[in-house]
N, C-alpha and C positions, 0 to 999 in steps of 0.2 A: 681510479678506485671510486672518485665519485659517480662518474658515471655508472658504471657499475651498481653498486648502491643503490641508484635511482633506477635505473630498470629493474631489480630484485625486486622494489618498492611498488610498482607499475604491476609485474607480473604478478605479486600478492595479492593485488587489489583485483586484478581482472578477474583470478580465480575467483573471490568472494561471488562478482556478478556471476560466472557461472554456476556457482552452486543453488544460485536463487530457485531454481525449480525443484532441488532435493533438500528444501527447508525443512521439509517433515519429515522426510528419509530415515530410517536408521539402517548402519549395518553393524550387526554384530551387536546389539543393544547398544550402539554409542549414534547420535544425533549427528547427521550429516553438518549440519549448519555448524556445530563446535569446529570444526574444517576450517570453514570461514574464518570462523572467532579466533581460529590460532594464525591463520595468516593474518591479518589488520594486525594481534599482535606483536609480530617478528618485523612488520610496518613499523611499530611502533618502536623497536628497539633498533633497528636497525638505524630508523631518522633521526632518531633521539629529539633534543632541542627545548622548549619551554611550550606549554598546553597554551592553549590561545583560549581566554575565557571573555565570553559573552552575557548579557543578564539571561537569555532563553537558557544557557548553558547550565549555570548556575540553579536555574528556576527545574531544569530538568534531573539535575543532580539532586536538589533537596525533594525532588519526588520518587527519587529511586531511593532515599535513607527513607522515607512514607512508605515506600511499596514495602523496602528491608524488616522495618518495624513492623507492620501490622502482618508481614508473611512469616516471621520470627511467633507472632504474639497466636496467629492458627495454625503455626507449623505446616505450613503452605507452603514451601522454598520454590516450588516449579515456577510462580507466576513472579516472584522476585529474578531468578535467572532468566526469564523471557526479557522481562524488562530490562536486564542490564546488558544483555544482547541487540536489544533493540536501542540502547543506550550509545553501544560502541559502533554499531553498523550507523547508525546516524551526524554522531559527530567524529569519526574517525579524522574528517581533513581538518579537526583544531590541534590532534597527536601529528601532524605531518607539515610538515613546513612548506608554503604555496610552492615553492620554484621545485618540489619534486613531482608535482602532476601539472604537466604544460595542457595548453589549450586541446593538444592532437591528443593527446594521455585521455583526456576528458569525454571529446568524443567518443575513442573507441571503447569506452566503458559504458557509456549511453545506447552504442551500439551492439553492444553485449547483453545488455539489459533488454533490449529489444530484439535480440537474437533468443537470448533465454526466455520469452514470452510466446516470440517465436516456436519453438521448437514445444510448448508445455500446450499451444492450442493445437498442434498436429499431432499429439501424442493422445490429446482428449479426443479430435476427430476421425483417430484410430482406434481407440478406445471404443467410440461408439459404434464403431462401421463393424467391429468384431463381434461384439455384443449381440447388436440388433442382427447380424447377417447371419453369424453359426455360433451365438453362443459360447462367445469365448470370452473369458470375465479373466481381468487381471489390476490393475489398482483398485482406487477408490470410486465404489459403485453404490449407491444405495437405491433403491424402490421404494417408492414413497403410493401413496394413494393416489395421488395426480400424475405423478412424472418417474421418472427413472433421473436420478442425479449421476452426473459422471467428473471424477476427479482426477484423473490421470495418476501425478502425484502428490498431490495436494489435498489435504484432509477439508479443508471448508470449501464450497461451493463459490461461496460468495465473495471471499477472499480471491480466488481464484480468477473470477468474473473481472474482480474491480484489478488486479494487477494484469490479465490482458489488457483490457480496454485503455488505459495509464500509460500502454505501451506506445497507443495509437501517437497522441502530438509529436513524441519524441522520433518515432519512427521521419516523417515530415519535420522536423527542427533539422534534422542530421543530413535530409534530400538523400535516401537509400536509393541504392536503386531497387527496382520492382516495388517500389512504398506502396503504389496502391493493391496492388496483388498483397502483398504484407501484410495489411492493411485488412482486406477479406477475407484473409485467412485467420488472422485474429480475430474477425468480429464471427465469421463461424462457428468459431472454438469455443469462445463466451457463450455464445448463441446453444452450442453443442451441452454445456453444463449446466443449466434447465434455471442457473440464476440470471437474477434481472440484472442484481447491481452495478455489474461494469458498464455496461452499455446507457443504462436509464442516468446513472450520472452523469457517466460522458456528453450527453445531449443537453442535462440539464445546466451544465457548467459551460458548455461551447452556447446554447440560449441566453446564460446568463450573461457571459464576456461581450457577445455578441449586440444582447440587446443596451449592457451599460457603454459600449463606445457608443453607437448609435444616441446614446441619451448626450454624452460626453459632447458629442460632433453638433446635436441639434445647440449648444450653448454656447458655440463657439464658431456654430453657424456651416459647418463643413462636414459631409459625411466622409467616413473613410474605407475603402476600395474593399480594407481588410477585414473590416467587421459586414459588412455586405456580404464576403463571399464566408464567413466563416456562419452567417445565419443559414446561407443556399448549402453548406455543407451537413447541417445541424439537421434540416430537414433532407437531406440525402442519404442520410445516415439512418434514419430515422423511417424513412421509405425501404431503406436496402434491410433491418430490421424485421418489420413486418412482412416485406416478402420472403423474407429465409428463415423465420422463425419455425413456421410449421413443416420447413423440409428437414430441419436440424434437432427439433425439437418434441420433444411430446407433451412440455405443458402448457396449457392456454396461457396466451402472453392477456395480461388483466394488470392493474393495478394494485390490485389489494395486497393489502401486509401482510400473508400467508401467517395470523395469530403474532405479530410483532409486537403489535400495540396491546394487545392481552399483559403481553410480556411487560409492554413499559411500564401501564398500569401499576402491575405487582412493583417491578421494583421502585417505582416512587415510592410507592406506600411503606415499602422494606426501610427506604430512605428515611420516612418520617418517622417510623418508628424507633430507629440507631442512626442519627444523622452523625453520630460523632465518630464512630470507627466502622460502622456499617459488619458488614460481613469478612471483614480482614482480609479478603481474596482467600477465603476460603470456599473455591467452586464449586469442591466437590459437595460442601453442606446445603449450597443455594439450588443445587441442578437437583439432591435429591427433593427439596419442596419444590421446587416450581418446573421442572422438568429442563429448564435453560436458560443458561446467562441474560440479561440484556442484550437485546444486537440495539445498542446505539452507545456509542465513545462516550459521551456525557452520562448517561445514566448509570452506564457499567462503572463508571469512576466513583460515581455519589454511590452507589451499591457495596462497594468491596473499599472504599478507603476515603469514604464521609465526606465532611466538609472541609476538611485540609485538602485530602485529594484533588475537590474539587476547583477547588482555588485557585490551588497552584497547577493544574492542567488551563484554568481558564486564563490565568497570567501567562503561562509559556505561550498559548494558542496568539496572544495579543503583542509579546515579546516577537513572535517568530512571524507572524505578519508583519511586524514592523520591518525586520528587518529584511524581508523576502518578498518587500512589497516592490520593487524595483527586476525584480526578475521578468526575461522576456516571454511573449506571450503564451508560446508554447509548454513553458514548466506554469506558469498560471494556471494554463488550462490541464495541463497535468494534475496539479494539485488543489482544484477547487474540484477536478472529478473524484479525488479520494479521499475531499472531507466531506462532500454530499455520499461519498457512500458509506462513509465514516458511521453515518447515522444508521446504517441498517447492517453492522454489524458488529462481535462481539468485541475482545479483547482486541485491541489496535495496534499493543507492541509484539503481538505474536504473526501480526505481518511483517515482516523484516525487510518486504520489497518496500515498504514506507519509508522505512527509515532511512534506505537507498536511493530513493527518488527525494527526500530532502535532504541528504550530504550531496548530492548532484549538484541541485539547484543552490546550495552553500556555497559548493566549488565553482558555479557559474556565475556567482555573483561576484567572488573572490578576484575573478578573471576580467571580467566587466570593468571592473575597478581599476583595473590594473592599465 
């Protein structure tokens, strides 16, 4: 019976990974992702047992009675439900007791996760190949002045970008076969959805780990084999980039903050004007003045839920390094790629594959341990 149980437990969870690419999905006017949310539940009751509380957990909790409060005070309820979504998908393995997800459980959830990213960039590199060859339009497409965006299933561009690219270490932590095929198929797909963010973090966080061992090794007087080859990767990357961007793409690959920083502008000033409850996560009042949220995690927090918000997202961020500091190199380099791109985008708990990629590396830590 228990065995049982624990596979029931297993197969709930893997579903969730699948669903990750019909996060914005609806059928029938009901939200694919609630799917999700009702398996981790039936997890939940199924394992039963006592909640495992941490201070990040804690620190996370009294930000979601913040988000509840001030989405209660604009009658805003949608950004509160993202958030307690993004709540459950994150810390579900404190509701599950370690010994029902073994080390092999772990994996093939990792592996799912990078099947599902998988499958969401050859959906986009069908997407475009229809489009641009006979005009055939089917997801999320928009025509912009510069480029043509393509979303497959996936409402934001940039979202989309930074959860292919995230896929890439994990894809190599797991030793897939065909990883580097895998591999270019993903950075295609990115490549195919006319944003920068997946990839430009990716580089920027594999530069960064790369150059601090490198700093690390010069102190202690020994260089290491692996931040060597992960520099010669960074610029591999980074060459395979600029040669496939203009087969894949139509907008000029440039630096600039396509009007970001316009954006951040305002909403400082939003900030210093209501530093105390800001805009209550009331979107839809802030999009009709300024035409668009924040795309950066810090700003959009001091924007919609002040200086409390911002606090206690800045204590969790310091909480949740501490204790994720010890993770191996690959979820690192995972998750320094989706806090650099954390910065150039909106709402961060309406990515759900985040909150996925840190109950991961929770559970990898968990293991470690063990």
């Amino acid at each position: 019976m228990k065995n049982k149980l624990t596979l029931d437990i297993n197969k709930s969870i893997a579903g969730v990974f699948l669903i990750i690419p019909f996060s914005y999905s609806t059928i029938a006017g009901f939200r694919v992702v609630l799917i999700a949310t009702l398996l981790l539940f039936i997890s939940f009751l199924i394992r039963g047992g006592i909640v495992k509380v941490t201070t990040d957990f804690l620190l996370f909790t009294l930000n979601a009675l913040v988000v509840f409060y001030l989405s209660i005070y604009s009658a805003n309820h949608n950004e509160f439900f993202a958030f307690l979504l993004f709540f459950i998908f994150l810390y579900w393995p404190h509701f599950i007791k370690g010994k029902a997800i073994n080390v092999n459980n772990m994996s093939r959830f990792i592996k799912l996760y990078a099947y599902s990213a998988l499958f969401c960039s050859c959906g986009v590199i069908c997407q475009s190949l229809l489009y641009n060859k006979f005009g055939i339009e089917f997801g999320k497409i928009d025509t912009y002045l510069n480029r043509t965006g393509f979303g497959f299933l996936w409402l934001d561009y940039s979202f989309l970008s930074l959860y292919l690219a995230s896929s890439i270490p994990l894809i190599f932590r797991e030793k897939m076969k065909f990883k580097y095929f895998f591999s270019l198929i993903i950075i295609i797909g990115s490549i195919t959805t006319t944003a920068r963010t997946g990839l430009f973090a990716l580089v920027i966080s594999m530069l960064f780990l790369s150059f601090a061992g490198f700093f690390s090794s010069l102190l202690k007087a020994k260089v290491k084999k692996n931040d060597f080859i992960m520099i010669c990767l960074a610029f591999i990357l980074i060459s395979t980039v600029v040669l496939l961007w203009g087969s894949y793409s139509n907008r000029e690959l440039t630096i600039s903050g396509s009007g970001r920083f316009e954006g951040y502008l305002h909403a400082f000033n939003v900030f210093i004007d209501s530093p105390y409850l800001g805009y209550s996560y009331d979107v839809v009042a802030y999009k009709a003045l300024f035409g668009a949220v924040p795309h950066n995690i810090f700003l959009y927090t001091m924007v919609f839920s002040g200086i409390m918000g911002i606090f206690l997202l800045l204590l969790w961020f310091l909480f949740i390094f501490i204790r994720l500091r010890f993770i191996d190199s690959y979820f690192k380099l995972c998750l320094i790629s989706i806090f650099i791109g954390l910065q150039f985008i909106p709402s961060f708990y309406s990515g759900y594959f985040i909150a996925l990629i840190l109950s991961l590396s929770i559970l990898s830590l968990e293991h470690e341990k063990k």
